[in-house]
DSSP file (Angstrom, degrees, kcal/mol; ACC not computed):
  #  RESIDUE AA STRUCTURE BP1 BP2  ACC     N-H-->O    O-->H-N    N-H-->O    O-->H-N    TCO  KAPPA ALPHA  PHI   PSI    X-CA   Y-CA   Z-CA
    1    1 A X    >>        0   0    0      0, 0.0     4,-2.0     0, 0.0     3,-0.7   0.000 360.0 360.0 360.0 -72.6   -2.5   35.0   19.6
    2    2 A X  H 3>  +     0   0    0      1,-0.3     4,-0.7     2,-0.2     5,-0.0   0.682 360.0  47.8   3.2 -52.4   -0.5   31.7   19.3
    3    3 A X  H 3> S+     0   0    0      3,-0.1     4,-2.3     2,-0.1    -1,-0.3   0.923 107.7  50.0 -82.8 -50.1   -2.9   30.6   22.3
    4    4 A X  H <> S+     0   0    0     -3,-0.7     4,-1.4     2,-0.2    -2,-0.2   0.675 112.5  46.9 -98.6  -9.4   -6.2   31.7   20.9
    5    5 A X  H >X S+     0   0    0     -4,-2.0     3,-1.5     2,-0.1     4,-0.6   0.655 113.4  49.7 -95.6 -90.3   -5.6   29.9   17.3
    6    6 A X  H 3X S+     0   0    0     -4,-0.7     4,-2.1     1,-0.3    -2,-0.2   0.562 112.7  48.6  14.0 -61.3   -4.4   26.5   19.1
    7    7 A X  H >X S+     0   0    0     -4,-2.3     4,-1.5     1,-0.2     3,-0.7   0.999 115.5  40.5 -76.0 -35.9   -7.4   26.7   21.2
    8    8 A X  H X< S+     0   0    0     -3,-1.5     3,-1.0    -4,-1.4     4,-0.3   0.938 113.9  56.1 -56.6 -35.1   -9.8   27.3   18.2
    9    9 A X  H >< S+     0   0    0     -4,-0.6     3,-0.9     1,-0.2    -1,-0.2   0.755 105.2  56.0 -41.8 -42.1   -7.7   24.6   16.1
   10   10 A X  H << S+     0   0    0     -4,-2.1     7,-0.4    -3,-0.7    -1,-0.2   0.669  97.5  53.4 -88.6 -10.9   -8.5   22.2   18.9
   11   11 A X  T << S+     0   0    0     -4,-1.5    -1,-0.2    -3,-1.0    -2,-0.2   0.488  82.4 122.0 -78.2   1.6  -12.3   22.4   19.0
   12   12 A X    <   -     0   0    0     -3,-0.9     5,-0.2    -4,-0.3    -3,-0.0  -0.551  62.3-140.7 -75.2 129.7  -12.0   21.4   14.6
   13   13 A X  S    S+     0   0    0      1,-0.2    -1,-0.1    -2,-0.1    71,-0.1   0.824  85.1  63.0 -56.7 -52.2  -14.0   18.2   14.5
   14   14 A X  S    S+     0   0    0     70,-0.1    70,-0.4     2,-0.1    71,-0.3   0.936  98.2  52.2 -37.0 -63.8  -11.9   16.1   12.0
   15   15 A X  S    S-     0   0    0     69,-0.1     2,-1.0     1,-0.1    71,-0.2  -0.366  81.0-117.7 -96.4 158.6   -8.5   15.7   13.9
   16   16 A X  B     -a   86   0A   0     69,-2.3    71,-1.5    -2,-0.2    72,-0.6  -0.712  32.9-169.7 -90.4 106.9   -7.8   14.7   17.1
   17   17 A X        -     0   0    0     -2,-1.0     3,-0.0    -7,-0.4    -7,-0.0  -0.468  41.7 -80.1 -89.8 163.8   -6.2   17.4   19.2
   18   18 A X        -     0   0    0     -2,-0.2    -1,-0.3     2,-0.1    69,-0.0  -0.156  68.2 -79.3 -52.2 177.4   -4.6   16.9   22.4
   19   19 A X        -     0   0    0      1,-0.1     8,-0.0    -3,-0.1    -9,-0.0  -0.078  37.0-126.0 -78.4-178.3   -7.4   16.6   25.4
   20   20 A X  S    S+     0   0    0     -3,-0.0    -1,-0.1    -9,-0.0    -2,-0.1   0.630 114.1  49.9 -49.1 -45.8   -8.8   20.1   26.7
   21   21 A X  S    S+     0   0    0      2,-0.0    -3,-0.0     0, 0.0    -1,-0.0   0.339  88.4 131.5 -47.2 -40.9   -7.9   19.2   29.8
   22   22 A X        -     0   0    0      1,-0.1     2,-0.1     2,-0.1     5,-0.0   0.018  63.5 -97.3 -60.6 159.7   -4.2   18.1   29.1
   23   23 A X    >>  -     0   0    0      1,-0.1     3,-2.0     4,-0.0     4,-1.1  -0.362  28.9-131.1 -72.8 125.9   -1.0   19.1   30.9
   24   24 A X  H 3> S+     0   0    0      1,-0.2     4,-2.2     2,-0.2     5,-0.1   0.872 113.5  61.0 -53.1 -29.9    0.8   21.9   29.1
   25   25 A X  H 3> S+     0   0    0      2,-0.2     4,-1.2     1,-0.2    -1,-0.2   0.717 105.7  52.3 -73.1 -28.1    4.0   20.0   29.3
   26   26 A X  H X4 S+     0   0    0     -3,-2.0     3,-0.6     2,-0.2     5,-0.3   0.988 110.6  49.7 -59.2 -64.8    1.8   17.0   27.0
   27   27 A X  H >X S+     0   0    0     -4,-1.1     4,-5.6     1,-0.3     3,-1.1   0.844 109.8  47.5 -41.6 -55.7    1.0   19.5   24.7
   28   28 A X  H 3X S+     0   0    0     -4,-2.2     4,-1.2     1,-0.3    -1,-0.3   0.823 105.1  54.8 -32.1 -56.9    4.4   20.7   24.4
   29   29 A X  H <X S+     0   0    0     -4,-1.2     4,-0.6    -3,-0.6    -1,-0.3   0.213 109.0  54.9 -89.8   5.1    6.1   17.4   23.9
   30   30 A X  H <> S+     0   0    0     -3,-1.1     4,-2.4    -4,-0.3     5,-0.3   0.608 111.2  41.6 -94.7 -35.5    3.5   16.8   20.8
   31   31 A X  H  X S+     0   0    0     -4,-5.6     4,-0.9    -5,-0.3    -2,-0.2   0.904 115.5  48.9 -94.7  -4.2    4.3   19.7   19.2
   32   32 A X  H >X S+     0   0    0     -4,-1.2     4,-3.3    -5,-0.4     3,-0.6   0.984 118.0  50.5 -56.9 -63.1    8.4   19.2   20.0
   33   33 A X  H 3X S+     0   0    0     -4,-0.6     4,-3.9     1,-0.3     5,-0.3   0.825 104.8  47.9 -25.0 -65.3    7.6   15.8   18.6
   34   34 A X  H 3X S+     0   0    0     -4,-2.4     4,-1.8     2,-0.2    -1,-0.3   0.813 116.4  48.0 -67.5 -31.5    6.0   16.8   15.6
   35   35 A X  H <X S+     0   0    0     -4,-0.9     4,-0.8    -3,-0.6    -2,-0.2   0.937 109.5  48.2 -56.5 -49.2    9.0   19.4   14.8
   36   36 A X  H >X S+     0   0    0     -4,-3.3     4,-2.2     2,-0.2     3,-1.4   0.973 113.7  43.6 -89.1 -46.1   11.8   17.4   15.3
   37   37 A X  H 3X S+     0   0    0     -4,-3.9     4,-2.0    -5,-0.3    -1,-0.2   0.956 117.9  53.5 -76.1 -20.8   10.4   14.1   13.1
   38   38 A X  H 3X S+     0   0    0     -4,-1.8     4,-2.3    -5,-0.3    -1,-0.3   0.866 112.4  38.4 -60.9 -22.2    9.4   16.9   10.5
   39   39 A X  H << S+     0   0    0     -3,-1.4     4,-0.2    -4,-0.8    -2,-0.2   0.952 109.8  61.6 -86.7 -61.7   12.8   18.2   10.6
   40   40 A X  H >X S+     0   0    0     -4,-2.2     3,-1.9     1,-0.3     4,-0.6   0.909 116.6  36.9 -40.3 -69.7   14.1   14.3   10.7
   41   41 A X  H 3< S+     0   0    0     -4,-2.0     3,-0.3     1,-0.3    -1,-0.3   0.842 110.7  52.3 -57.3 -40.5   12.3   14.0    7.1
   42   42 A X  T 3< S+     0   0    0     -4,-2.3     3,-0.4    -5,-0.2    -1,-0.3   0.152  85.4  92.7 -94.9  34.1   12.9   17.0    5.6
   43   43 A X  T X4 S+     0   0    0     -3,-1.9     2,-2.5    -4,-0.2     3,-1.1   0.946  86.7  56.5 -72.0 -66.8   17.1   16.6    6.4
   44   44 A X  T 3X S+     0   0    0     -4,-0.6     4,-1.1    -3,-0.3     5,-0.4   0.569  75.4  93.5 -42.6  13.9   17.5   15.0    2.9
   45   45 A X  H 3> S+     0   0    0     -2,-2.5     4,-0.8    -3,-0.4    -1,-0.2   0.696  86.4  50.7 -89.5 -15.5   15.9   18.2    1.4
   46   46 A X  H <> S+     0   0    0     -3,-1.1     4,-2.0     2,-0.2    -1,-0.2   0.640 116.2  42.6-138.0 -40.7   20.1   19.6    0.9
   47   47 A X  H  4 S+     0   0    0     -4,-0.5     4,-0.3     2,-0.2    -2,-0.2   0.745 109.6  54.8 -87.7   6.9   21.0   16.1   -1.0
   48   48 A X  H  X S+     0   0    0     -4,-1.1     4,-2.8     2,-0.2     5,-0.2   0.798 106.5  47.5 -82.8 -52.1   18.1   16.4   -2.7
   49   49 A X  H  < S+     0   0    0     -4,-0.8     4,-0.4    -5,-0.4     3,-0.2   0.933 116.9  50.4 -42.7 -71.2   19.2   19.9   -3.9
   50   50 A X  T  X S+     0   0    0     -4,-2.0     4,-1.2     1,-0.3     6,-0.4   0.559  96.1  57.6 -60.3 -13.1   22.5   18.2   -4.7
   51   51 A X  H  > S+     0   0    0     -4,-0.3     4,-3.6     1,-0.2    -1,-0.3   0.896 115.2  48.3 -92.6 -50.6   21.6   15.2   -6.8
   52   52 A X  H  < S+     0   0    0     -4,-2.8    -2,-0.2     1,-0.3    -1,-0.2   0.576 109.7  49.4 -90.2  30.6   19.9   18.3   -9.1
   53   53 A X  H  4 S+     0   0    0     -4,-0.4    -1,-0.3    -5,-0.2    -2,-0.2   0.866 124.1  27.8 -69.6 -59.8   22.7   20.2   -9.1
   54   54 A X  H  < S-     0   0    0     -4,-1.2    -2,-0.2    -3,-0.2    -3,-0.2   0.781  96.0-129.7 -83.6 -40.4   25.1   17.0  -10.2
   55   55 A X  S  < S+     0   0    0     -4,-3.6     2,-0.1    -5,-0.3    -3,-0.1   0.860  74.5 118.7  51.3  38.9   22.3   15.2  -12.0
   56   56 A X    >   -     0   0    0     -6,-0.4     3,-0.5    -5,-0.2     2,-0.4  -0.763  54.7-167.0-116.7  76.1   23.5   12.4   -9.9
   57   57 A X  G >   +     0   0    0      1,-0.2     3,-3.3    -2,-0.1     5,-0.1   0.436  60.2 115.8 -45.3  -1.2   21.8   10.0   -7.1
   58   58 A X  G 3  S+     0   0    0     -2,-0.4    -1,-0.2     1,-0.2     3,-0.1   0.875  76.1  37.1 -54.6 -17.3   24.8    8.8   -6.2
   59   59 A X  G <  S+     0   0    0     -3,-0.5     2,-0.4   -12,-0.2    -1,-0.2   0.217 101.7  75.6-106.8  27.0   24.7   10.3   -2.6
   60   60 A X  S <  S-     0   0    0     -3,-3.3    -1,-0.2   -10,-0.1    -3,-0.1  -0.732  80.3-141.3-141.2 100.3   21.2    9.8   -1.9
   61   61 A X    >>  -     0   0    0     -2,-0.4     4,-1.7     1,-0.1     3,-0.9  -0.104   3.8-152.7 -12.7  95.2   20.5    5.8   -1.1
   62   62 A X  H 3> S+     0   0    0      1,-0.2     4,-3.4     2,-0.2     5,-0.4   0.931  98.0  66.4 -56.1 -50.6   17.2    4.2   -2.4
   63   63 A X  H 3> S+     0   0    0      2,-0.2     4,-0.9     1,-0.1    -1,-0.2   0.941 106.7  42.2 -47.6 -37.2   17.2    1.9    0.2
   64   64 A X  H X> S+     0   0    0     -3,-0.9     4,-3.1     1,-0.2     3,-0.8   0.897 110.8  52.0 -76.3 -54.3   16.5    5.1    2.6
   65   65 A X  H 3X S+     0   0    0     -4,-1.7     4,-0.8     1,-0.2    -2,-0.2   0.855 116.4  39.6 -57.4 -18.1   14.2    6.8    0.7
   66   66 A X  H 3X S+     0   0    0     -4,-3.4     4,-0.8    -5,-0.2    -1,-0.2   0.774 118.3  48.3-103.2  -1.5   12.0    3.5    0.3
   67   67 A X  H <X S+     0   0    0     -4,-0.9     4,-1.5    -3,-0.8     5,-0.3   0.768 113.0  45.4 -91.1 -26.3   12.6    2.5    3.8
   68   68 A X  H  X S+     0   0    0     -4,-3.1     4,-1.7    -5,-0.2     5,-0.3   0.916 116.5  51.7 -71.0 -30.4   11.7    6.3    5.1
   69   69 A X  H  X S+     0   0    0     -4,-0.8     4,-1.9    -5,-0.4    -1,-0.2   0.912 110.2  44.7 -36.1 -69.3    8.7    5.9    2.7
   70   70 A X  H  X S+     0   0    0     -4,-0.8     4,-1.6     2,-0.2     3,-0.2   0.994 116.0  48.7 -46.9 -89.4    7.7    2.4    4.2
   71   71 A X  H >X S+     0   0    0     -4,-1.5     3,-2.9     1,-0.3     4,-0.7   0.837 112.8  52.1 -26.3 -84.1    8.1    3.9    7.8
   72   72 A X  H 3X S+     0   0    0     -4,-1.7     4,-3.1    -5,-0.3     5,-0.4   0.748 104.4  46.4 -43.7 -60.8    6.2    6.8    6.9
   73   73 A X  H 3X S+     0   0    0     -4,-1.9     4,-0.7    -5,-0.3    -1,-0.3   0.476 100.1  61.8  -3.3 -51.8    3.5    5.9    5.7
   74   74 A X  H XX S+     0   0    0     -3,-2.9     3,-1.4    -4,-1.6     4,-0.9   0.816 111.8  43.4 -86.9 -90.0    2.4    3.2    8.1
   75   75 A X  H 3X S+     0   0    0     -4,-0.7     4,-3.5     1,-0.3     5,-0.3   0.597 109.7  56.0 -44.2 -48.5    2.2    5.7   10.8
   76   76 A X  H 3X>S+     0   0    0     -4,-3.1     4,-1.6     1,-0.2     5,-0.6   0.993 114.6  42.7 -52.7 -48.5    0.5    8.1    8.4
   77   77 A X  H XX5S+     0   0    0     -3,-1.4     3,-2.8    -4,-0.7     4,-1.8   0.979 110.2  52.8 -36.4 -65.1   -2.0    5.2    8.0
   78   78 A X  H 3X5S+     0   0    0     -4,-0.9     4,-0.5     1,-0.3    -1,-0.2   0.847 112.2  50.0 -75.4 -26.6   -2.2    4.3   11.7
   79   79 A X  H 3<5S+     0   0    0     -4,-3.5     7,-0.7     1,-0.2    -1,-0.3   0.530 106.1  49.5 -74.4 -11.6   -3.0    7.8   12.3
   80   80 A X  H <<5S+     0   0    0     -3,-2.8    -1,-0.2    -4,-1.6    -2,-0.2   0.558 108.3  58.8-101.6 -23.7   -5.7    8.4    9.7
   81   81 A X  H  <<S+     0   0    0     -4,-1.8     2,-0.3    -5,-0.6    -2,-0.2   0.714  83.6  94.2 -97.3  -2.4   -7.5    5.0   11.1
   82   82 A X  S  < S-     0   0    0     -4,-0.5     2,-1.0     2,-0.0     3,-0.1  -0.590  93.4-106.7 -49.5 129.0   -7.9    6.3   14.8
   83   83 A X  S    S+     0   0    0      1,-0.3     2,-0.1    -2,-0.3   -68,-0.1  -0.806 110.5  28.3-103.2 121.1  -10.8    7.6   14.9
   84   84 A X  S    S-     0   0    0     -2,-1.0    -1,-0.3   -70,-0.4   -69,-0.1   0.693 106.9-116.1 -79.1 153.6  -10.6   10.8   15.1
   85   85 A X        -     0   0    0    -71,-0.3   -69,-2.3    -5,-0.2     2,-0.5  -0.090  30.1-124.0 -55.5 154.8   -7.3   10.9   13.1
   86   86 A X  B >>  -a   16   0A   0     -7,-0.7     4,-3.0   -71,-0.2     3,-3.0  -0.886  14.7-161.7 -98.7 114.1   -4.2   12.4   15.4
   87   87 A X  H 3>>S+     0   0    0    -71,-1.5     4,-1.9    -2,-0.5     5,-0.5   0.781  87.7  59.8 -73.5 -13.6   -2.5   15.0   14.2
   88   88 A X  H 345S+     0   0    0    -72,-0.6    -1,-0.2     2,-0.2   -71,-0.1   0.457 116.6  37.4 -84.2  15.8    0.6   14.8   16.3
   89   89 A X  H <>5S+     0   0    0     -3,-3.0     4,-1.3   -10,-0.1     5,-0.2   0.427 125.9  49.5-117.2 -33.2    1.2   11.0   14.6
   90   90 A X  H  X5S+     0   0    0     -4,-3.0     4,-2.1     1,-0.2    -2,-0.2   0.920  97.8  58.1 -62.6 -60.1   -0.2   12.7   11.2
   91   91 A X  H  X5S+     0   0    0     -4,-1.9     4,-2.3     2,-0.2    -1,-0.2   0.944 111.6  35.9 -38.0 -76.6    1.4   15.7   10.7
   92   92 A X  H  ><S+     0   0    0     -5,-0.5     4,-4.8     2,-0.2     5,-0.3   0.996 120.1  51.7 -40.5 -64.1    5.3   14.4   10.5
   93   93 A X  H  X S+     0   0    0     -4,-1.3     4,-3.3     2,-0.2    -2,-0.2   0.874 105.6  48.5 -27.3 -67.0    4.3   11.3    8.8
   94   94 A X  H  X S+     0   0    0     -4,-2.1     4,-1.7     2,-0.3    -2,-0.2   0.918 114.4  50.5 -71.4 -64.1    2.2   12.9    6.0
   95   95 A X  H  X S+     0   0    0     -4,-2.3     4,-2.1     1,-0.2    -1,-0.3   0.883 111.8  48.9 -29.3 -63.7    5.4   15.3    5.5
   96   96 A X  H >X S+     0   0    0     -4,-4.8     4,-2.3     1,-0.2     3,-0.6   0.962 109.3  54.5 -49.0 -57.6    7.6   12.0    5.4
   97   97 A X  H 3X S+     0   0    0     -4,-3.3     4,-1.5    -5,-0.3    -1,-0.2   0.881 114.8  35.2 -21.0 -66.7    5.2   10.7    3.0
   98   98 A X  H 3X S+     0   0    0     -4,-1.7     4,-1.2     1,-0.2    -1,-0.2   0.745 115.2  53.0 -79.0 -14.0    5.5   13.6    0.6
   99   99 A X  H X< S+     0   0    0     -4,-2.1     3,-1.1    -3,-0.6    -2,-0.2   0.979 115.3  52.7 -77.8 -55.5    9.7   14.4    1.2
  100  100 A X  H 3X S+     0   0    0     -4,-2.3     4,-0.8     1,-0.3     3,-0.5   0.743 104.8  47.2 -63.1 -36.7    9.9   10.4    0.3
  101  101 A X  H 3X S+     0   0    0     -4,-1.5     4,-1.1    -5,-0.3    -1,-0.3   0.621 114.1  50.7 -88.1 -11.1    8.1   10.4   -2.8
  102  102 A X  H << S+     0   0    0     -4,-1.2    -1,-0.2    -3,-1.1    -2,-0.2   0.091 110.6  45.6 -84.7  15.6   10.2   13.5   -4.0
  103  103 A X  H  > S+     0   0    0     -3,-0.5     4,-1.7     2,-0.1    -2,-0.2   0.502 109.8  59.6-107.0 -21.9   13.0   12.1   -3.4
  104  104 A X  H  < S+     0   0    0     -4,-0.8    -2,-0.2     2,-0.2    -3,-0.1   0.858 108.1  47.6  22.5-100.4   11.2    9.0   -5.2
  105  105 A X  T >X S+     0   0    0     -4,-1.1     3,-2.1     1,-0.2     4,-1.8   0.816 108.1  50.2 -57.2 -48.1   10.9   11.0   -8.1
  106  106 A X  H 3> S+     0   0    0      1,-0.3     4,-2.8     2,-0.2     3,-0.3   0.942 109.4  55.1 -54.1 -49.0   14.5   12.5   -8.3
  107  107 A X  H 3X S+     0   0    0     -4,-1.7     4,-1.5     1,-0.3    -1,-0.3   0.756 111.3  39.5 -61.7 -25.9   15.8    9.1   -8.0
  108  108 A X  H <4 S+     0   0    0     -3,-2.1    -1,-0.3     2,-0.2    -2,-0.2   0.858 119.3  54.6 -97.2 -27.9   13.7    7.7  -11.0
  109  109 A X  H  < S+     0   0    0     -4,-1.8    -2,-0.2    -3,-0.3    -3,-0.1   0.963 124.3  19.3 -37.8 -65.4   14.6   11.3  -12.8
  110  110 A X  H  < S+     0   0    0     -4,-2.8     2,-0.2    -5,-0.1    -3,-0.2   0.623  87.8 122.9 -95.2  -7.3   18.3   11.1  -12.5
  111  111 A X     <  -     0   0    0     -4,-1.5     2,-0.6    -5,-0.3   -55,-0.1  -0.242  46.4-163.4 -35.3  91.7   18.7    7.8  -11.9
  112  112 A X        -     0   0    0     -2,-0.2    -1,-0.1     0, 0.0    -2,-0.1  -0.798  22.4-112.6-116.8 139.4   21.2    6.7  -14.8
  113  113 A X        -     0   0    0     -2,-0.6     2,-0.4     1,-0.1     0, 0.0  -0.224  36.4-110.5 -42.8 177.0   21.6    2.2  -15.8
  114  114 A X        -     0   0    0      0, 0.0     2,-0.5     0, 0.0    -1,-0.1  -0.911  39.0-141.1-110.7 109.8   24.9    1.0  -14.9
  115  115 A X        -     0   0    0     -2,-0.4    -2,-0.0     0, 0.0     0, 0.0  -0.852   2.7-141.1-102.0 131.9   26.6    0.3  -18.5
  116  116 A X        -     0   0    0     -2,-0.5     0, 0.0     1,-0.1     0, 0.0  -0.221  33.4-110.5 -64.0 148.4   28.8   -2.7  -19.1
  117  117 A X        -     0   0    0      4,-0.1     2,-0.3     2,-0.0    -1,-0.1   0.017  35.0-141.1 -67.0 153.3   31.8   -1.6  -21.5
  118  118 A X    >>  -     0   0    0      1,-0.1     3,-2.1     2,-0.0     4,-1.5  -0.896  26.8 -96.1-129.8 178.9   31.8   -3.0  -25.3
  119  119 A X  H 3> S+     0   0    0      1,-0.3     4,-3.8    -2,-0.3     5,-0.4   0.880 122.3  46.7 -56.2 -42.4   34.4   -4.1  -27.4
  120  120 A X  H 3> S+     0   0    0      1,-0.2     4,-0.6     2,-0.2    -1,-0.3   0.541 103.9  51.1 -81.6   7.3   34.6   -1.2  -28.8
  121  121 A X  H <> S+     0   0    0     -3,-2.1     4,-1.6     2,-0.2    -2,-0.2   0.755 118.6  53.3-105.5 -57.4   34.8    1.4  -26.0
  122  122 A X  H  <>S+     0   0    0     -4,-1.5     5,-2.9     2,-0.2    -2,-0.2   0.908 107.7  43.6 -13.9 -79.8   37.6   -1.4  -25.0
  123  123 A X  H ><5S+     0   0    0     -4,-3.8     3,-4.2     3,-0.2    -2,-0.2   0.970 107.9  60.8 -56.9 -58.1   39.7   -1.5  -28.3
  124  124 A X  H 3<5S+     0   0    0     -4,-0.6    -1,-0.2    -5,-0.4    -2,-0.2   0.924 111.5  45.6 -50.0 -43.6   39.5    2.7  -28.5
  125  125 A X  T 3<5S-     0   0    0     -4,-1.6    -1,-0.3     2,-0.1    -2,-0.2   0.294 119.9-112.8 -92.0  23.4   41.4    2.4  -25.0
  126  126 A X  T < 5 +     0   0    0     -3,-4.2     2,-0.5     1,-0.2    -3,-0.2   0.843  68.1 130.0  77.6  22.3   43.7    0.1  -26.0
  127  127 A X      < -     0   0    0     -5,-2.9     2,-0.8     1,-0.0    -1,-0.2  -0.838  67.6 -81.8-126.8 171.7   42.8   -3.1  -23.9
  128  128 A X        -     0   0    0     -2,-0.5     3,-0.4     1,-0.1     2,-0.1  -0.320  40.9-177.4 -57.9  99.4   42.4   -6.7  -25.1
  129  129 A X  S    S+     0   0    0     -2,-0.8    -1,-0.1     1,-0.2    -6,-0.1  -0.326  73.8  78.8 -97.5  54.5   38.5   -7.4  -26.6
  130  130 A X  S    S+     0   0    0     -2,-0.1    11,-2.0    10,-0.0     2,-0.2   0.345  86.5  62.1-130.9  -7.9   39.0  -10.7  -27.2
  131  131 A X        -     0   0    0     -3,-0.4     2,-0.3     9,-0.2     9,-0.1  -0.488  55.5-165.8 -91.9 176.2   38.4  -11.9  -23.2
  132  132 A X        -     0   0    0      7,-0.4     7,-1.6    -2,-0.2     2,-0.4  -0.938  15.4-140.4-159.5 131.6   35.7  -11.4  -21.6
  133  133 A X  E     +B  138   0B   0     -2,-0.3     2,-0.8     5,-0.2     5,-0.2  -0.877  20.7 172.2-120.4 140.7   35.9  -11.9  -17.3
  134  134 A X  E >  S-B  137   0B   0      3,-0.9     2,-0.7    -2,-0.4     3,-0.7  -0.862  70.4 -28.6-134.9 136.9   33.5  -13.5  -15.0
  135  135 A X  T 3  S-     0   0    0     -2,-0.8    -2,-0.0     1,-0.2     0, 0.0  -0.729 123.8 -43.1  82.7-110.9   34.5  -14.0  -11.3
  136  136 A X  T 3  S+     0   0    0     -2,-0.7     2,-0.4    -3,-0.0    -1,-0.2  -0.102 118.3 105.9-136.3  39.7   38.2  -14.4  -11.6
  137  137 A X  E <   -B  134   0B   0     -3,-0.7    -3,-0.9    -5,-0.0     2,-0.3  -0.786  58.8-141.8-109.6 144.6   38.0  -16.6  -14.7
  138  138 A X  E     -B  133   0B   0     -2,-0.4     2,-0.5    -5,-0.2    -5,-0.2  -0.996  17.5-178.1-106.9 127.7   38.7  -15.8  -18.1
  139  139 A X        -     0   0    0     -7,-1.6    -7,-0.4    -2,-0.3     3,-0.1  -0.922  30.5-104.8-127.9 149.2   36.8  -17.0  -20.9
  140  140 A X        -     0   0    0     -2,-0.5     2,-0.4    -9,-0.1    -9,-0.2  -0.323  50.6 -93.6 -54.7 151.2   37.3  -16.4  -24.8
  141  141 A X        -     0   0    0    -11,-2.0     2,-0.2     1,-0.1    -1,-0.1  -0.418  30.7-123.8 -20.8  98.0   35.0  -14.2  -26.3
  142  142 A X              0   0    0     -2,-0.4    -1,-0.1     1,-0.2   -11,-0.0  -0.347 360.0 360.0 -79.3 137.8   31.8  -15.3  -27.9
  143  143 A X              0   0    0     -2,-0.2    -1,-0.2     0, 0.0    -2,-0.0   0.562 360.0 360.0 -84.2 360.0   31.4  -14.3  -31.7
């Protein structure tokens, strides 16, 4: 069954299937390929879970998600601009595409400012709001 959708799949005009012709062992290693970097993308899918559990980012990087973004993306590109596109550069990519930009979104969801303390959040615990530090300097306090 497996076989007889694959072969109809490979005569569909748009995408670029492996040859007719090609070595089963080619075939093979595209669609191993295409598993394992879908699998490679969709790994964050469990901290993804966790940051809306926690309503936290703290364990999921921006710097990966915009570089897995980046990454993804240009391949999905360079694969849509072959003529005809190739699904075995397309498939994974286009996945990475979409895993990146929901991880994206979470980031910009949960995603909370850094806030610096104030005097009065200070004084309520009991420390000195009349310094103020920057580097390893102390300077008075502006009024």
């Amino acid at each position: 069954f497996a076989a007889g959708v694959f072969a109809f799949a490979r005569d569909l005009p748009p995408l670029r299937w492996p040859e007719k012709d090609a070595s089963n062992e080619s075939v093979l290693l595209g669609f191993a390929a295409v598993a394992l970097n879908t699998l490679i993308y969709a790994a964050p899918l469990s901290v993804m879970a966790d940051v809306v559990r926690t309503r936290s980012v703290e364990a999921m990087p921006l710097s990966l998600t915009l570089g897995v973004a980046a990454c993804s993306s240009t391949w999905a590109a360079y694969a849509i601009v072959l003529s005809p596109p190739d699904v075995f550069i397309l498939v994974p990519n286009l996945s990475g595409v979409v895993l990146s930009l929901a991880q994206a979104a979470l980031y910009l969801r949960f995603c909370r400012p850094s806030v610096a303390p104030t005097d009065s959040l200070l004084a309520h615990h009991g420390e000195e709001s009349n310094t103020r530090t920057e580097g390893d300097q102390k300077h008075p306090a502006v009024s």
